[in-house]
LUMMAR-452671 format. One line per field, with one value per atom (N, C-alpha, C, O): residue in one letter; y, x, z. Coordinates in Angstrom, 1 decimal. Layout:
BEGIN
bapa a,...
v Y,...
u X,...
w Z,...
END
This chain:
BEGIN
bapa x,x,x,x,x,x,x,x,x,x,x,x,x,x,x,x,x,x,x,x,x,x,x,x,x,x,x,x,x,x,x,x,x,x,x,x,x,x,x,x,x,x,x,x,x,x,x,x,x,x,x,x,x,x,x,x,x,x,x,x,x,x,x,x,x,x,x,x,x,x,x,x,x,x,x,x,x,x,x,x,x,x,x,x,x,x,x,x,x,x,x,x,x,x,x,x,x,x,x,x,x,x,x,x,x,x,x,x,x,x,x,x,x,x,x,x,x,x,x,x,x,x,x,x,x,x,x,x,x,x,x,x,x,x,x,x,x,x,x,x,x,x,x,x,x,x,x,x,x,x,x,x,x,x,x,x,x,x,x,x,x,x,x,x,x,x,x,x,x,x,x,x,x,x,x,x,x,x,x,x,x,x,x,x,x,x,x,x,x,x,x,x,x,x,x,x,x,x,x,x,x,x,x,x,x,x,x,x,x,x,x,x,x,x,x,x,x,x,x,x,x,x,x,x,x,x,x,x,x,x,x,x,x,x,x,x,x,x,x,x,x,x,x,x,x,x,x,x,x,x,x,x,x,x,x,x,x,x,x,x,x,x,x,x,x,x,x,x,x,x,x,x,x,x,x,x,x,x,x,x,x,x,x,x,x,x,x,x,x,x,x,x,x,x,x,x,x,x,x,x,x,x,x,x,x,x,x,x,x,x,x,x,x,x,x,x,x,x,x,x,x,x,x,x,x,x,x,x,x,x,x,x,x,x,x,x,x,x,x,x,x,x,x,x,x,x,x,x,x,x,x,x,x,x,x,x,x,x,x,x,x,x,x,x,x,x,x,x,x,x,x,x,x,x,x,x,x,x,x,x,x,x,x,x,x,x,x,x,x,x,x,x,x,x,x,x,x,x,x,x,x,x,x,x,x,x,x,x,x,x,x,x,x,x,x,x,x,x,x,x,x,x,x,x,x,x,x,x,x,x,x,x,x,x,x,x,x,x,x,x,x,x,x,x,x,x,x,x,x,x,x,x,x,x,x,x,x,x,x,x,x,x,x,x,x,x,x,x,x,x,x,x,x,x,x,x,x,x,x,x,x,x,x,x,x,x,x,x,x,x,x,x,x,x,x,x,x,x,x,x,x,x,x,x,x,x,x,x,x,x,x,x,x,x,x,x,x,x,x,x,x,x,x,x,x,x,x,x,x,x,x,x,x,x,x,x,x,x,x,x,x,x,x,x,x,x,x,x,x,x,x,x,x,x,x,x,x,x,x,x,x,x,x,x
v 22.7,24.1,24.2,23.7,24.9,25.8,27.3,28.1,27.6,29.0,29.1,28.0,30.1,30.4,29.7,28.9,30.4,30.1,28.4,28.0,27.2,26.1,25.8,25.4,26.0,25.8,25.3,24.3,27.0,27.2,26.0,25.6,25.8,24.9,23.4,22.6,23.2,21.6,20.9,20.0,21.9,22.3,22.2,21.3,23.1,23.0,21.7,21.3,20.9,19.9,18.6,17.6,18.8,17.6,18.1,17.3,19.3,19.5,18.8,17.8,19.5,18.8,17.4,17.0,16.6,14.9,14.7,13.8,15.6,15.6,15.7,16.5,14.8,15.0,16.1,16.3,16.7,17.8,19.5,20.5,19.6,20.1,21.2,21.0,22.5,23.6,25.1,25.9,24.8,26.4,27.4,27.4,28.7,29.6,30.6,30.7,31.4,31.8,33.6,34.5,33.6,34.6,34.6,33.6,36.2,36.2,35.5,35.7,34.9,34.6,35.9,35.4,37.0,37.4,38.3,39.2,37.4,38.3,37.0,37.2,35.8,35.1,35.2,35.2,35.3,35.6,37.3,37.6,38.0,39.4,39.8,40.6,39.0,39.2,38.5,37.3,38.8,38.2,37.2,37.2,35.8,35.0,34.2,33.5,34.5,33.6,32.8,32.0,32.5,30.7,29.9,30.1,28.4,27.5,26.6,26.6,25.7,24.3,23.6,23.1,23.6,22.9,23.9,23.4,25.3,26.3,26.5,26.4,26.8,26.6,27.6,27.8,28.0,28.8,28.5,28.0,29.0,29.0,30.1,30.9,30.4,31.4,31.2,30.8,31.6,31.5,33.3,34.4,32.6,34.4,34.8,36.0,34.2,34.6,33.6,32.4,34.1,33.2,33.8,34.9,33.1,33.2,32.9,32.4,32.7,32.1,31.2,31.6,30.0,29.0,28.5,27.6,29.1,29.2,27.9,27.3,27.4,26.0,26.8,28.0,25.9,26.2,24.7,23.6,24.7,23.7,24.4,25.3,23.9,24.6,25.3,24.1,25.6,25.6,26.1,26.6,25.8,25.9,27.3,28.3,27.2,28.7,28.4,29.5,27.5,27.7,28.1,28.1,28.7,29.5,28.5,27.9,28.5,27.4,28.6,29.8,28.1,29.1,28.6,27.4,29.1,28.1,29.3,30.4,28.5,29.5,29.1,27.8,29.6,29.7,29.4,30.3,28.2,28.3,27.9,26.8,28.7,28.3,27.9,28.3,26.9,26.6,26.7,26.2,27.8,28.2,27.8,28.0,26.9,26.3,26.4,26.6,26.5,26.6,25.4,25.0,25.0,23.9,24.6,25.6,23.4,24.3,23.7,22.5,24.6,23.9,23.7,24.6,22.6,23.0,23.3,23.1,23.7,24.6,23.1,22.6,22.5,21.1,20.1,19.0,20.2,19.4,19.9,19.5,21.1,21.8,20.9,21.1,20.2,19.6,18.2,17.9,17.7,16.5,17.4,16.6,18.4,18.7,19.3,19.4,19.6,20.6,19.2,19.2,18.3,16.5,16.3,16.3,16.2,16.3,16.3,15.5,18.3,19.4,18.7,18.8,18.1,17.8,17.2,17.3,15.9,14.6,15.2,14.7,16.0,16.2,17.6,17.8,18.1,18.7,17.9,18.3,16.4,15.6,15.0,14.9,14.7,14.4,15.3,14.8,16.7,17.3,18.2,19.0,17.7,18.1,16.5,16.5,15.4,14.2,14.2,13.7,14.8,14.8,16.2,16.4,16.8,18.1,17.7,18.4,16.4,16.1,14.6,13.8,14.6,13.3,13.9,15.0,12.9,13.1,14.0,14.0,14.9,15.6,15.3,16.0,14.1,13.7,13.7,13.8,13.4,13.1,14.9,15.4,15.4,17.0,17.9,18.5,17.9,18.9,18.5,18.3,18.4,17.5,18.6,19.7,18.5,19.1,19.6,20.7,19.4,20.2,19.2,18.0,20.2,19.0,19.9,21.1,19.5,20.0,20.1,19.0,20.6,20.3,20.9,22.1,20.1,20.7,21.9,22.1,22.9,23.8,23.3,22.6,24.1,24.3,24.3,24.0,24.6,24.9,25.5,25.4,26.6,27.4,27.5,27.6,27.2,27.2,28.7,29.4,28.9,29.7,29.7,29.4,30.2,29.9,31.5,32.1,31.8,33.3,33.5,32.6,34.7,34.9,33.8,33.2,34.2,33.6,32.1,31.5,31.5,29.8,28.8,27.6,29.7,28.5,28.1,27.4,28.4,27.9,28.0,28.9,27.0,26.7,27.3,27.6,27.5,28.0,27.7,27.9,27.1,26.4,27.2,27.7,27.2,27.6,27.0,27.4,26.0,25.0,25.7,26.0,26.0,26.3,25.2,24.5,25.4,24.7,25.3,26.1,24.7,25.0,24.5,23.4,25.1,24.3,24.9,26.1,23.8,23.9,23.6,22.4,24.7,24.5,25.0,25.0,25.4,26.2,26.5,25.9,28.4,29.0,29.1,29.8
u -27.1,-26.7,-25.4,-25.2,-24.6,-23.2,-22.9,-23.1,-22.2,-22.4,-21.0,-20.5,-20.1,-18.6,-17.7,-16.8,-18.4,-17.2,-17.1,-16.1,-18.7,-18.8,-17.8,-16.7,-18.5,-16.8,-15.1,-14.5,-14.9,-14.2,-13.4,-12.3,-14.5,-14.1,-14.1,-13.5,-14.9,-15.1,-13.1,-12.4,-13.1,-11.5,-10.6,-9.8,-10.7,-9.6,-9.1,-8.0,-10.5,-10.9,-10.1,-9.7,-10.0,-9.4,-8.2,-7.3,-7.8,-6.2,-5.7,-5.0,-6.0,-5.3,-5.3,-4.9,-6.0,-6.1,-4.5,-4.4,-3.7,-2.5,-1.6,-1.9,-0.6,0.4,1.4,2.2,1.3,2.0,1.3,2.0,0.2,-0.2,-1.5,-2.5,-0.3,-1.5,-1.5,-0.9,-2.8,-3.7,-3.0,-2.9,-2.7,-2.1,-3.4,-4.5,-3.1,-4.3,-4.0,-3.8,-4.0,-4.0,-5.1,-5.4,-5.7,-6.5,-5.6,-4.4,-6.3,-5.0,-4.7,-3.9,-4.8,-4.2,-2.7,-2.0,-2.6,-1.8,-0.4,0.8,-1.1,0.1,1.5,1.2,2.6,4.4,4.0,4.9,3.5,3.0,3.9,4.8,3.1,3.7,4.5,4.2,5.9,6.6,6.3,5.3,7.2,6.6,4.9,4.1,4.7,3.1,3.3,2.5,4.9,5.5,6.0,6.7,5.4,5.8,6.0,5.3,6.7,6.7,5.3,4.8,4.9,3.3,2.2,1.1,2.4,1.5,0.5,0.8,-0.5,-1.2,-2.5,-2.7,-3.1,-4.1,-5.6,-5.5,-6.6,-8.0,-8.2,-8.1,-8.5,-8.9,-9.7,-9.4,-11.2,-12.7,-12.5,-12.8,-11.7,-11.4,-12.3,-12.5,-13.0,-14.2,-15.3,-15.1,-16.9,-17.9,-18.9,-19.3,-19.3,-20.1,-21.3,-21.3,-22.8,-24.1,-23.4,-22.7,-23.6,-23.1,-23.9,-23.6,-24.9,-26.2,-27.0,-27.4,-27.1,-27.7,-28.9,-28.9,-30.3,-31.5,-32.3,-31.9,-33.0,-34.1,-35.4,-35.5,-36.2,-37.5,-38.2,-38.6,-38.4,-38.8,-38.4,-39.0,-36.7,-36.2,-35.4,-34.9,-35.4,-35.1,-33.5,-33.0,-32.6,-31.1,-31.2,-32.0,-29.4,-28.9,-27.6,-26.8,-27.5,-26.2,-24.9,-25.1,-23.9,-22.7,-21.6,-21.7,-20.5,-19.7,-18.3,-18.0,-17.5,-16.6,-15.2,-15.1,-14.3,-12.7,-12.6,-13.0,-12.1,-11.1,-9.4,-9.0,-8.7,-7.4,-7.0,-7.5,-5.9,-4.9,-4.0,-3.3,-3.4,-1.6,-1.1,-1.6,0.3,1.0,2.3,2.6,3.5,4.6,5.2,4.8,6.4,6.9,8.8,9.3,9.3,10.7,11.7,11.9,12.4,13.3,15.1,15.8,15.5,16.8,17.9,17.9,18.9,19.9,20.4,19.6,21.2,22.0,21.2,21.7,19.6,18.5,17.8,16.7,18.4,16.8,16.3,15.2,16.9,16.4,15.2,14.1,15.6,15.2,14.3,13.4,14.0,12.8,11.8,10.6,12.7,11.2,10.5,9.3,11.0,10.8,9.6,8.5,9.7,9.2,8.0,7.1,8.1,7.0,5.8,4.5,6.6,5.3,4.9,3.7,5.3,4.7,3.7,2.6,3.9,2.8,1.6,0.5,2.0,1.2,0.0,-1.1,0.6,0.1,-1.0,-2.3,-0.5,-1.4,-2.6,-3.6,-2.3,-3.3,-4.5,-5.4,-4.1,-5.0,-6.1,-7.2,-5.3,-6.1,-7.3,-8.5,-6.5,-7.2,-8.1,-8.9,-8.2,-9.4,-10.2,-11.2,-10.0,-11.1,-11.7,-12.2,-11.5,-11.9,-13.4,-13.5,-14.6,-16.0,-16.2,-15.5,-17.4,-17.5,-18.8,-19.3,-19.3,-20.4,-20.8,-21.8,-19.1,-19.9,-19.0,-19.1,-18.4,-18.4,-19.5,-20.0,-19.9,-20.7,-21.2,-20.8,-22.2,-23.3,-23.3,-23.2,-23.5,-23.7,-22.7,-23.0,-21.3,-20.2,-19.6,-19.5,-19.2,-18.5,-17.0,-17.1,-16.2,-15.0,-14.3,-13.8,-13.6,-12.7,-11.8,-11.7,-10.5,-9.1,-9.1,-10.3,-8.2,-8.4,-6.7,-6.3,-5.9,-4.1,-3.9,-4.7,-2.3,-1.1,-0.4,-0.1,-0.1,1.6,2.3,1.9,4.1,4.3,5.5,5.5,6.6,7.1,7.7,7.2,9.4,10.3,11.1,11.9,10.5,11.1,12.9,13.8,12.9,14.7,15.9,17.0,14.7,15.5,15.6,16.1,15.1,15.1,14.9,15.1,14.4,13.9,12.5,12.3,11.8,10.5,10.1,10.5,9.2,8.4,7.0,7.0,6.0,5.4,4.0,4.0,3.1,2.5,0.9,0.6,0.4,-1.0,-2.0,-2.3,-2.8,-4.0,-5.1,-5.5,-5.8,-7.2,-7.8,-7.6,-9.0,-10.3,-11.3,-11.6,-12.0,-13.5,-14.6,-14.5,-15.5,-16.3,-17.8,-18.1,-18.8,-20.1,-20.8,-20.9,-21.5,-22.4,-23.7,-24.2,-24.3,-25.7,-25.4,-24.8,-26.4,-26.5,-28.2,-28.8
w -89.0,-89.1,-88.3,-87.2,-88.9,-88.1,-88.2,-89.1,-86.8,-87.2,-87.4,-87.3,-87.7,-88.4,-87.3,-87.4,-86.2,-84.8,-84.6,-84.1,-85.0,-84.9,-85.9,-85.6,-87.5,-88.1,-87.7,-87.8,-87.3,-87.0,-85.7,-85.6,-84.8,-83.5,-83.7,-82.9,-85.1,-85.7,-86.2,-85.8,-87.1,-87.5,-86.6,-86.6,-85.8,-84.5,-84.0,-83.8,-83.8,-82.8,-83.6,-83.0,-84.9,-86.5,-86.3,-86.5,-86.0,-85.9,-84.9,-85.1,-83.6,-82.8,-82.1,-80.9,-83.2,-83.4,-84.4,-85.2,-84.2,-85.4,-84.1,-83.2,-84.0,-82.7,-82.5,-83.4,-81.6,-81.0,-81.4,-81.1,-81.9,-82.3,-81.0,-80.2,-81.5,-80.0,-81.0,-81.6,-80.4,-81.2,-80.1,-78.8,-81.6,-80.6,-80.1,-80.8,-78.9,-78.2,-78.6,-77.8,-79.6,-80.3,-81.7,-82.3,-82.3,-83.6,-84.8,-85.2,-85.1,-86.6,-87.6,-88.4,-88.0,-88.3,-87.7,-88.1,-86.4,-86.1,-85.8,-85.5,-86.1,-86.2,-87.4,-88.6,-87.2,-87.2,-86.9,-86.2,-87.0,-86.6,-85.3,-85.2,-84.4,-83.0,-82.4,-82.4,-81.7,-80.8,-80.1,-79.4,-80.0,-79.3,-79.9,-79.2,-81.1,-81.7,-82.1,-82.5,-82.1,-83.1,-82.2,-81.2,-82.8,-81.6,-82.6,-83.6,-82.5,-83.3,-83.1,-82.1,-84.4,-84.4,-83.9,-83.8,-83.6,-83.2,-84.6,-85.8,-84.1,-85.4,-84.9,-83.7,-85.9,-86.1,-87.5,-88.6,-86.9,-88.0,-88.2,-87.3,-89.4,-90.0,-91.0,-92.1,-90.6,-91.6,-91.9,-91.4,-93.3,-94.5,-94.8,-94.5,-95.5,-96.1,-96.2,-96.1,-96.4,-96.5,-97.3,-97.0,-98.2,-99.4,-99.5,-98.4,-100.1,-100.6,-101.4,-102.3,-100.9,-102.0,-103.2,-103.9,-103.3,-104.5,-104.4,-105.5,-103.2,-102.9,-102.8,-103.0,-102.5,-102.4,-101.7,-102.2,-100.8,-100.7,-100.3,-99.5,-101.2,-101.5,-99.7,-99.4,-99.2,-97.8,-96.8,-95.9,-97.1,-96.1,-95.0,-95.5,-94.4,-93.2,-93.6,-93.9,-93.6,-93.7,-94.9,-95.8,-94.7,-95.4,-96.0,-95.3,-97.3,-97.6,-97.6,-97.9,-97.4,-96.8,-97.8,-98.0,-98.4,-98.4,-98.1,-98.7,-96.8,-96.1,-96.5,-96.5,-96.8,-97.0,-95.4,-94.6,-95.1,-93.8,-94.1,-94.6,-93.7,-93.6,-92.7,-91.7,-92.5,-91.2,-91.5,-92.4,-90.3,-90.7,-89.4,-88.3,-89.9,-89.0,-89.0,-90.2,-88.3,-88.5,-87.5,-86.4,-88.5,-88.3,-87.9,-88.3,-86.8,-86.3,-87.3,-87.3,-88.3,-89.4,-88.5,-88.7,-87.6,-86.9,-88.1,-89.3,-87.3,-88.7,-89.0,-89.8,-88.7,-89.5,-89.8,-90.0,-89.8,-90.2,-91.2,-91.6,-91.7,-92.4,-93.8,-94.1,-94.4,-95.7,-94.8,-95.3,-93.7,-93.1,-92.5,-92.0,-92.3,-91.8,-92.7,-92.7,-93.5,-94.6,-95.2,-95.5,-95.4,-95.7,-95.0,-95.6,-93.3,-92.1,-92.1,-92.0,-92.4,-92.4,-93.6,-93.6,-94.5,-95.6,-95.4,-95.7,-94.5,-94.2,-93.1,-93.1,-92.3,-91.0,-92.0,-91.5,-93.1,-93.9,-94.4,-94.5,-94.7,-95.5,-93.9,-93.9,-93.0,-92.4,-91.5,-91.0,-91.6,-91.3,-92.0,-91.6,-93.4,-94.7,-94.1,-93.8,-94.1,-94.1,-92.4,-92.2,-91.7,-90.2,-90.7,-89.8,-91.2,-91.5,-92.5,-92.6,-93.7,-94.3,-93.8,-94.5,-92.6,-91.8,-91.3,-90.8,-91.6,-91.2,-89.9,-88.9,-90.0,-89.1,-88.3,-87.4,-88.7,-88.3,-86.4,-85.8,-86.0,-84.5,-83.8,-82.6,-84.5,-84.1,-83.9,-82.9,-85.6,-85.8,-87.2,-88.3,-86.8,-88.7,-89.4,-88.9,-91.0,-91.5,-91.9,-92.2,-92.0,-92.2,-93.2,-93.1,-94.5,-95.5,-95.9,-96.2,-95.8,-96.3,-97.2,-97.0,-98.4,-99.6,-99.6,-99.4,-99.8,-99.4,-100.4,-100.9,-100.9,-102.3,-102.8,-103.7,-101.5,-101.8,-100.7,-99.8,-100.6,-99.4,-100.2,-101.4,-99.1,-99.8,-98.2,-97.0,-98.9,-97.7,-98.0,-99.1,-96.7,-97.1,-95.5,-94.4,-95.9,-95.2,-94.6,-95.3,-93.1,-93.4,-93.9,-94.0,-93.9,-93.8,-92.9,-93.1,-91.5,-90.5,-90.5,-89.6,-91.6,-91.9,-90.5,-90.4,-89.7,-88.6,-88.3,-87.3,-89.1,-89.1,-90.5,-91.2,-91.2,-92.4,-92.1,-91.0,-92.6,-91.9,-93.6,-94.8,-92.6,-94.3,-93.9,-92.8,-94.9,-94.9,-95.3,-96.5,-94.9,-95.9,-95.9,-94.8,-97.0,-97.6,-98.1,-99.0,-97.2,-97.7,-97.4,-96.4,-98.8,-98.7,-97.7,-97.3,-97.2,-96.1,-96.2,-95.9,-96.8,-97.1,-96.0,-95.7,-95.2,-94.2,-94.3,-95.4,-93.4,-93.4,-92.0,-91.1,-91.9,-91.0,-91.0,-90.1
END
């Protein structure tokens, strides 16, 4: 069994096994929102939504769940680097899709993960990338 916030803390714990990588100490939806919430490699969880995943075991007291978690991160694009970094940004994309579907066995049992997408998106001010990964996450409460 997990409860959202275990989720949520299992996730965290696979991010920041990704180098340079710090959760900002703010709600996620308030990340690019507020002043000062971006950091190179600042990153945030967000469990969007959670669903009855129409599982069943004859007997049993849990509850099958299956929760939308996102991770939004922003990456620093410098001005005479930006093609070499948005390059960068995918490669450390690519590795923290792989560090969040890495076994959860000695975190938190019972936790299975499926990547869905990423969208990324580059404000006006072109100094930060700023990506979003969705995955699926089948637990029990």
């Amino acid at each position: 069994m997990a409860s959202f916030a275990e989720v949520r803390q299992a996730i965290q714990e696979k991010v920041e096994t990704v180098s340079g990588f710090i959760l900002i100490q703010l709600p996620p939806n308030y990340f690019r929102r507020v002043q000062n919430t971006i950091a190179h490699k600042g990153f945030t969880i967000d469990i969007s939504t959670s669903n009855d995943s129409g599982e069943r075991i004859r007997g049993a007291a849990a509850i099958y769940i299956s929760s939308t978690a996102r991770v939004i991160f922003a990456y620093r694009l410098r001005p005479k680097d930006i093609i070499t970094d948005y390059d960068n940004c995918l490669d450390v994309e690519q590795n923290v899709i792989k560090a969040v579907l890495g076994s959860y066995s000695g975190i938190q049992a019972g936790i299975q993960v499926r990547y869905n997408r990423s969208t990324r998106d580059v404000p006006d001010s072109m100094e930060y990338m700023i990506v979003t990964l969705e995955f699926t996450v089948l637990h029990t409460i």
